[in-house]
C-alpha positions as CSV (number, residue, x, y, z in Angstrom):
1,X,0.0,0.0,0.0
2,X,0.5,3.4,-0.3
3,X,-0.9,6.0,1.6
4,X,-0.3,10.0,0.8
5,X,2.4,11.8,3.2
6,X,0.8,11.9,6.3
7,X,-1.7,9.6,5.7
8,X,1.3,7.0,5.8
9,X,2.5,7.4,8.9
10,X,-1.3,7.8,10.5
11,X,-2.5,4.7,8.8
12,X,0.9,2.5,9.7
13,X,0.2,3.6,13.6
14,X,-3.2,2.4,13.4
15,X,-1.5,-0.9,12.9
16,X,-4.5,-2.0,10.2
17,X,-2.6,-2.6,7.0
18,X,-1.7,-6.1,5.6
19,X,2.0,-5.8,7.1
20,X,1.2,-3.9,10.5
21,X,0.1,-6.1,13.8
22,X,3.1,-7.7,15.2
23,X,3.7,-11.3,16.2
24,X,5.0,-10.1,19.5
25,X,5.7,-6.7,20.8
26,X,8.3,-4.7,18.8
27,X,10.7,-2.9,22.0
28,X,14.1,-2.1,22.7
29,X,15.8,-5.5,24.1
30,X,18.9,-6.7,25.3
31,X,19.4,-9.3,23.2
32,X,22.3,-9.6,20.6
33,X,19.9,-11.4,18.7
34,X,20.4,-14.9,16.9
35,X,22.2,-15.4,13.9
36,X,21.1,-14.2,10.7
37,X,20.1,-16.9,7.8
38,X,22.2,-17.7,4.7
39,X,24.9,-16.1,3.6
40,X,26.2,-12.6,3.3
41,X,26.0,-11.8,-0.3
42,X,27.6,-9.6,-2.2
43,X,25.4,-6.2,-2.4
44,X,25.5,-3.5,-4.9
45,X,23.4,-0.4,-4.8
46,X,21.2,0.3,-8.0
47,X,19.0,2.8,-9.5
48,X,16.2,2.1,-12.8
49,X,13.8,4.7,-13.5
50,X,10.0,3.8,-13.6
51,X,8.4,6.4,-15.0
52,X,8.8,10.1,-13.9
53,X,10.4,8.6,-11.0
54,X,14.4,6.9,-10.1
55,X,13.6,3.8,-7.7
56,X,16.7,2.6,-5.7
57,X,17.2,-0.9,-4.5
58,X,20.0,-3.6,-4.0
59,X,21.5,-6.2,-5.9
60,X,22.3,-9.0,-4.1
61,X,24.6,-11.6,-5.3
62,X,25.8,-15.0,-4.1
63,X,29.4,-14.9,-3.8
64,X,32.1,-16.2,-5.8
65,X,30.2,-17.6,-8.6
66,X,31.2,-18.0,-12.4
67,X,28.7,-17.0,-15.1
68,X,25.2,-15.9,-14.9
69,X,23.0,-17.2,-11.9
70,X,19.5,-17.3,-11.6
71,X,17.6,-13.9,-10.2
72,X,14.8,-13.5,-7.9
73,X,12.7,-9.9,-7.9
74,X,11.6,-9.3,-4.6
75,X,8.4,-7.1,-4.3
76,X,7.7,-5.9,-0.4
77,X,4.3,-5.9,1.3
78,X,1.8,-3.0,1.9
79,X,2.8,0.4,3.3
80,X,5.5,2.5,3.5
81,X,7.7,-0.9,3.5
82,X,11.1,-0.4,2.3
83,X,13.4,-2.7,0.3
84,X,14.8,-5.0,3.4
85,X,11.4,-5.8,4.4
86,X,10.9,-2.9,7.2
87,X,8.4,-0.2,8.0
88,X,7.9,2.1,10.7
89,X,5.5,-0.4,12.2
90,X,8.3,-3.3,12.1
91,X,11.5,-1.2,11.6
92,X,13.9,-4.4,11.6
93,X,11.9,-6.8,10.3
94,X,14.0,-7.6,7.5
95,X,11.7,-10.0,5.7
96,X,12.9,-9.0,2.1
97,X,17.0,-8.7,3.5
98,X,16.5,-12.5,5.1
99,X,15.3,-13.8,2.2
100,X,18.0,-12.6,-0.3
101,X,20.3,-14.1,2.4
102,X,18.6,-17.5,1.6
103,X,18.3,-17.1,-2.0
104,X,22.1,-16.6,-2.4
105,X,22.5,-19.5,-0.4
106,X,21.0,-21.6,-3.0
107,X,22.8,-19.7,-5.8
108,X,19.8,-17.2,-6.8
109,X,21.3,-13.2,-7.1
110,X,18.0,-10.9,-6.2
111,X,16.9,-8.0,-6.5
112,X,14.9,-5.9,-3.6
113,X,13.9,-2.3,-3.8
114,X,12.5,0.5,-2.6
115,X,8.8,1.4,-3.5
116,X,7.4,4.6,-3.9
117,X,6.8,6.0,-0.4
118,X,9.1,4.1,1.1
119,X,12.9,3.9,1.7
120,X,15.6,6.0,0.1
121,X,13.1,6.2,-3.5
122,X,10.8,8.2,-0.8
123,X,8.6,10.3,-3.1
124,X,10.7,10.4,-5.9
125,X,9.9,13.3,-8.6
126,X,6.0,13.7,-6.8
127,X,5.2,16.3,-4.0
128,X,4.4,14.7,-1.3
129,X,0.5,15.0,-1.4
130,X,0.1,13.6,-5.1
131,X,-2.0,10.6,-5.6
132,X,-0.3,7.5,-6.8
133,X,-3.1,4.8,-7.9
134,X,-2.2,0.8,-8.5
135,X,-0.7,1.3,-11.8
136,X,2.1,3.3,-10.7
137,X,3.3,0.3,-7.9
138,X,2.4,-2.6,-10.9
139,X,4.5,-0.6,-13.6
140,X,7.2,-0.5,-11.1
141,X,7.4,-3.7,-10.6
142,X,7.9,-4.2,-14.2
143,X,10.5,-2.2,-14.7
144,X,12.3,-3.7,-11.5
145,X,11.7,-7.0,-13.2
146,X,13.6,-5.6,-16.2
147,X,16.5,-4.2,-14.4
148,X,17.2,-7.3,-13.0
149,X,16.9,-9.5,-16.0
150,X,19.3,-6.8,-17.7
151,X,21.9,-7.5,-15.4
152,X,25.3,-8.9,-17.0
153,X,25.2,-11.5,-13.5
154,X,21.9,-12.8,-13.9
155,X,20.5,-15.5,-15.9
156,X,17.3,-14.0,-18.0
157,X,16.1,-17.5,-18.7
158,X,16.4,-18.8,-15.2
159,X,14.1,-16.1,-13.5
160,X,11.4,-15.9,-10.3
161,X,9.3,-12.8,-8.4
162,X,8.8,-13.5,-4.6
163,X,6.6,-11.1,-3.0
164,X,5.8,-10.7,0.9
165,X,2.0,-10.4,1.7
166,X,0.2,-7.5,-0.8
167,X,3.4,-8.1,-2.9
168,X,2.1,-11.5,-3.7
169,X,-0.8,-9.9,-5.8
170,X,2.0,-8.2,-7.8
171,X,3.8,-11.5,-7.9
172,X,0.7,-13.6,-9.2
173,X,-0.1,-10.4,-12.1
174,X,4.0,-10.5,-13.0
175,X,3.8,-13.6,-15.4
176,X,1.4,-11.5,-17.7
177,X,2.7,-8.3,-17.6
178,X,5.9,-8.9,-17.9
179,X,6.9,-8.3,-21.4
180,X,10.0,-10.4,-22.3
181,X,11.7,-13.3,-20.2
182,X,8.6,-14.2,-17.9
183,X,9.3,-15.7,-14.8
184,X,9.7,-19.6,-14.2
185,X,8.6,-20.0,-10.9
186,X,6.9,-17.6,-7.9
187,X,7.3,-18.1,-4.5
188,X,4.3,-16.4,-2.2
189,X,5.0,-15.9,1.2
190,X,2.3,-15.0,3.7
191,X,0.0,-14.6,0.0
192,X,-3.3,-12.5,0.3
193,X,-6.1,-15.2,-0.3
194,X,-9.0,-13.0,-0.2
195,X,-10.4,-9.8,-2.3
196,X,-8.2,-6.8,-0.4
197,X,-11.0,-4.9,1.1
198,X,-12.3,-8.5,2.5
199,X,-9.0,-8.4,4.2
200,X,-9.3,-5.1,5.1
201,X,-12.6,-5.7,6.9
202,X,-11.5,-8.8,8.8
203,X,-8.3,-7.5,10.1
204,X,-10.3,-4.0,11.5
205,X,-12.9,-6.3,12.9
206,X,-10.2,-8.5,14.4
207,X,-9.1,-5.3,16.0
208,X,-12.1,-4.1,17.3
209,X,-13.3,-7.2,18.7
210,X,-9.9,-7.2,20.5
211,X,-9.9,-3.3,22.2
212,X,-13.6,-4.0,22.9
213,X,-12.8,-7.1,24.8
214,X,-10.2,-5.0,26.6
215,X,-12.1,-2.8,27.6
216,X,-10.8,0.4,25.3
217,X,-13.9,1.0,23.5
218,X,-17.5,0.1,23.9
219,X,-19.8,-1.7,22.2
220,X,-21.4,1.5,20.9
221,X,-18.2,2.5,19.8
222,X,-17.4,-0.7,18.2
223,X,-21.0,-1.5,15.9
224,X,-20.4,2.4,14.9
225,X,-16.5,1.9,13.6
226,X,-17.1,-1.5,12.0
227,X,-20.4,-0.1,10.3
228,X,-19.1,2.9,8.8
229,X,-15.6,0.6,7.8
230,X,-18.0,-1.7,5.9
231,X,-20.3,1.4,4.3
232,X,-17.4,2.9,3.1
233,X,-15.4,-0.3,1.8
234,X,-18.9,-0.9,-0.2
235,X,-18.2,2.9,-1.6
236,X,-15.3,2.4,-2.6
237,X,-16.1,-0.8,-4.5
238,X,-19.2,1.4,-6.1
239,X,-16.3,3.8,-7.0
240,X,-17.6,6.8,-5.5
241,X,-15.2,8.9,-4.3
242,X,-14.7,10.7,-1.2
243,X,-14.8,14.6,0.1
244,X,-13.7,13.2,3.4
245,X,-12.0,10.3,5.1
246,X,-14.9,8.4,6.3
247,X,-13.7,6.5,9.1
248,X,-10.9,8.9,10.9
249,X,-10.6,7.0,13.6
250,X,-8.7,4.5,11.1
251,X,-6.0,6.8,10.8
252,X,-6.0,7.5,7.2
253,X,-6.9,3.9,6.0
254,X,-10.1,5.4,3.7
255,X,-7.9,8.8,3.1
256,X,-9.9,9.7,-0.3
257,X,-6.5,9.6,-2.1
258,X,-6.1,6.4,-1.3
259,X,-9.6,5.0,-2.4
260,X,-8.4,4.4,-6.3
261,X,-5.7,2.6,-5.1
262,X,-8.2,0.5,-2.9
263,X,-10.5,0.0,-5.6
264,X,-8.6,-0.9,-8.6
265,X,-6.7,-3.6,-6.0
266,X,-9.9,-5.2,-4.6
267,X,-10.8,-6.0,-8.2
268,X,-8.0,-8.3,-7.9
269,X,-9.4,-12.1,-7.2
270,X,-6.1,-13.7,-6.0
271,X,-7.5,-17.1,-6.5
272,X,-8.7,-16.0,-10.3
273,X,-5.1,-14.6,-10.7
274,X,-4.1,-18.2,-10.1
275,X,-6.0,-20.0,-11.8
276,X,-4.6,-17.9,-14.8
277,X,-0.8,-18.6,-14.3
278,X,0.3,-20.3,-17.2
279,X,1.0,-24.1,-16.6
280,X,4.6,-24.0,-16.8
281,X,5.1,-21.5,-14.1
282,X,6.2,-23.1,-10.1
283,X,4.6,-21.8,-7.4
284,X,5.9,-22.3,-3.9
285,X,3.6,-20.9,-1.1
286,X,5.1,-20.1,2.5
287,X,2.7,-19.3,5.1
288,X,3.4,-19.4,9.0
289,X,1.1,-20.3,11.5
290,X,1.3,-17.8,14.0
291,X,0.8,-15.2,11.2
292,X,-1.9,-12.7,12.4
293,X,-2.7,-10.8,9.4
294,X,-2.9,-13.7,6.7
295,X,-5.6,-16.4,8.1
296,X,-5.0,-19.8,7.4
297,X,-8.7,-20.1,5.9
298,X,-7.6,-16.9,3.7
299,X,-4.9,-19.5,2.1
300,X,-6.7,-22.6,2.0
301,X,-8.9,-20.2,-0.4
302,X,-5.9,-19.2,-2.4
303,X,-4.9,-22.9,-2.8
304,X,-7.9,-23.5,-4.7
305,X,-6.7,-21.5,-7.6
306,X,-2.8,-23.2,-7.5
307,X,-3.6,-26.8,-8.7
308,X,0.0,-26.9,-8.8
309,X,1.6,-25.2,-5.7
310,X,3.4,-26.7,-3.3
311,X,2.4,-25.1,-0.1
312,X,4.6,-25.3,2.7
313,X,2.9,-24.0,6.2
314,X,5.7,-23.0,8.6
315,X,5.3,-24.0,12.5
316,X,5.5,-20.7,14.7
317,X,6.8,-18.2,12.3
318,X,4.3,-15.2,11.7
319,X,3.8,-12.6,9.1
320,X,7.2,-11.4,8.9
321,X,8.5,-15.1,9.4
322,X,10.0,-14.6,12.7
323,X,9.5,-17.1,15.2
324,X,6.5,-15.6,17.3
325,X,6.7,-14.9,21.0
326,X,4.2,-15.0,23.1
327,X,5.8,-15.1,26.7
328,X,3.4,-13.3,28.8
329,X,5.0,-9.6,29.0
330,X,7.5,-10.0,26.3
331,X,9.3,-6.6,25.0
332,X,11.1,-8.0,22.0
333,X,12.4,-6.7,19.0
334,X,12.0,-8.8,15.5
335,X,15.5,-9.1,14.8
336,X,16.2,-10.6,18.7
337,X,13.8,-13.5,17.1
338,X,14.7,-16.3,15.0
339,X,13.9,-16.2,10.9
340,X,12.2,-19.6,10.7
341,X,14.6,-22.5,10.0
342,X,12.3,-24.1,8.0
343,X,11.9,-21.7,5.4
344,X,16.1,-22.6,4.1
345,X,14.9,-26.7,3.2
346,X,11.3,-25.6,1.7
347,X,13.1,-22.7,-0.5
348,X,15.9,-25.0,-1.6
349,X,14.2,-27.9,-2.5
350,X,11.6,-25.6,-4.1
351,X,14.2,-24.0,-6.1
352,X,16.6,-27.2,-7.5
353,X,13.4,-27.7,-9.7
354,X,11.9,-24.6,-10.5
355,X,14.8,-22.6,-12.0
């Protein structure tokens, strides 16, 4: 996701977006934390232009090899999230950085990058209150796909796209948009199975079932918020447009610059994108079970448009694939907890066949 200048930072802090709730509480630690997965590849900083805009990212290779290696594009989830994986939600996640780790490790060179909104791209050439709808996001992805199947030290044949939770919509539309060298395999990790604004409306209610429950709003309180969420999510799928955020206390989630962003990615039927994968194209889908923002029933669902997948459902990891924590009181930061361990065998094994 994107959300307009302050609109990012308000909706993030409201914690409501695909990528925000945490599987434990994010703090300041003593830990030294555990070891990182993989290997350390070699990194190079790089620049492509997508449009009016330059978008920086990071080339990650595995070290020492000889001749061209596969590459993996990695697309980040919703959000102000940067190229490593991190927002201001879940400042060291490092979903995206762990996973190149990995992916070097089995002899794949990737490349991450920073999204509009996010990261060192930031706004690019746009002020910072200019609207920037679905296309811009999809048409950079392309053109990331591009620069990475451009480069003298990857393999163009021998490509894939990976993409972390409302990157995995971009992932599942890359094998048809792409315009030359389409990928040979996807991975989806923590995939969105449902129609966005679905998701949207289950992770608010989630929330508001859970400060009720505590005690930090009432039930007044909570019919009214979840009402007006679900009159304006039917809006925006009318496409009518908004004068006015319709549900401030959201923090910019329905911010009218938003809602054409919204609506052209709720048309999006992640199992229909599936289902239209062309047959020779590997899918591996990761999902953990301690994820709190991707529902297991939400990728059964998904499953039912991959015939072909392999899905591979990760004991204790949650949406950011850290191992959750859920010691009563815990104050711990995402990089003091394990990447899961199980994601290194699934990935491999995944990967000696698909590229």
């Amino acid at each position: 996701m994107l959300l307009p200048s302050a609109a990012v930072r308000a909706a993030a802090l409201a914690a409501l977006a695909l990528l925000a709730a945490s599987g434990c509480a994010p703090g300041s630690g003593t830990a030294s934390g555990p070891q990182q997965p993989g290997i350390t590849p070699e990194e190079r900083e790089v620049t492509f232009t997508s449009g009016p805009d330059t978008v920086h990212g990071t080339l990650a290779l595995p070290p020492e090899t000889d001749g061209p290696v596969p590459g993996a594009l990695i697309i980040s989830g919703s959000g102000p999230t940067d190229r490593d994986g991190d927002n201001p939600t879940r400042p060291d996640a490092g979903t995206n950085r762990n996973f190149a780790r990995l992916l070097a490790d089995a002899g794949v060179a990737s490349l991450r990058y920073d999204k509009l909104g996010s990261g060192e791209t930031g706004m690019a050439s746009r002020d910072a209150d200019e609207e920037a709808d679905y296309d811009v996001f999809e048409q950079e992805m392309i053109d990331a796909y591009s620069e990475l199947a451009a480069r003298p030290e990857v393999d163009p044949e021998r490509l894939l796209v990976l993409g972390h939770s409302e990157g995995s919509l971009f992932a599942l539309r890359a094998p048809e948009v792409v315009q030359e060298h389409p990928p040979a395999a996807l991975v989806l990790a923590a995939p969105v199975g449902t129609r966005y604004l679905d998701t949207v409306d289950r992770q608010v209610t989630e929330n508001v079932r859970r400060q009720e429950s505590a005690g930090t709003i009432d039930t007044a309180e909570a019919t009214e918020l979840l009402s007006d969420t679900r009159y304006a999510i039917a809006r925006i799928r009318s496409e009518e447009r908004f004068d006015a955020d319709p549900v401030p206390d959201l923090g910019g989630l329905f911010d009218p610059a938003f809602v054409p962003f919204l609506h052209h990615i709720d048309t999006l039927d992640p199992v229909e994108l599936g289902r239209g994968l062309p047959s020779g194209v590997s899918t591996l889908v990761l999902w953990g079970t301690a994820d709190s923002q991707v529902a297991k029933s939400d990728v059964d669902r998904l499953m039912t448009g991959l015939d072909s997948a392999e899905r591979v459902d990760l004991e204790g990891a949650d949406h950011v694939f850290r191992m959750y924590d859920d010691t009563p009181g815990a104050d711990v930061l995402d990089s003091e907890r394990e990447f899961s361990p199980d994601i290194e065998p699934a990935l491999d094994s995944f990967l000696d066949t698909a590229v």
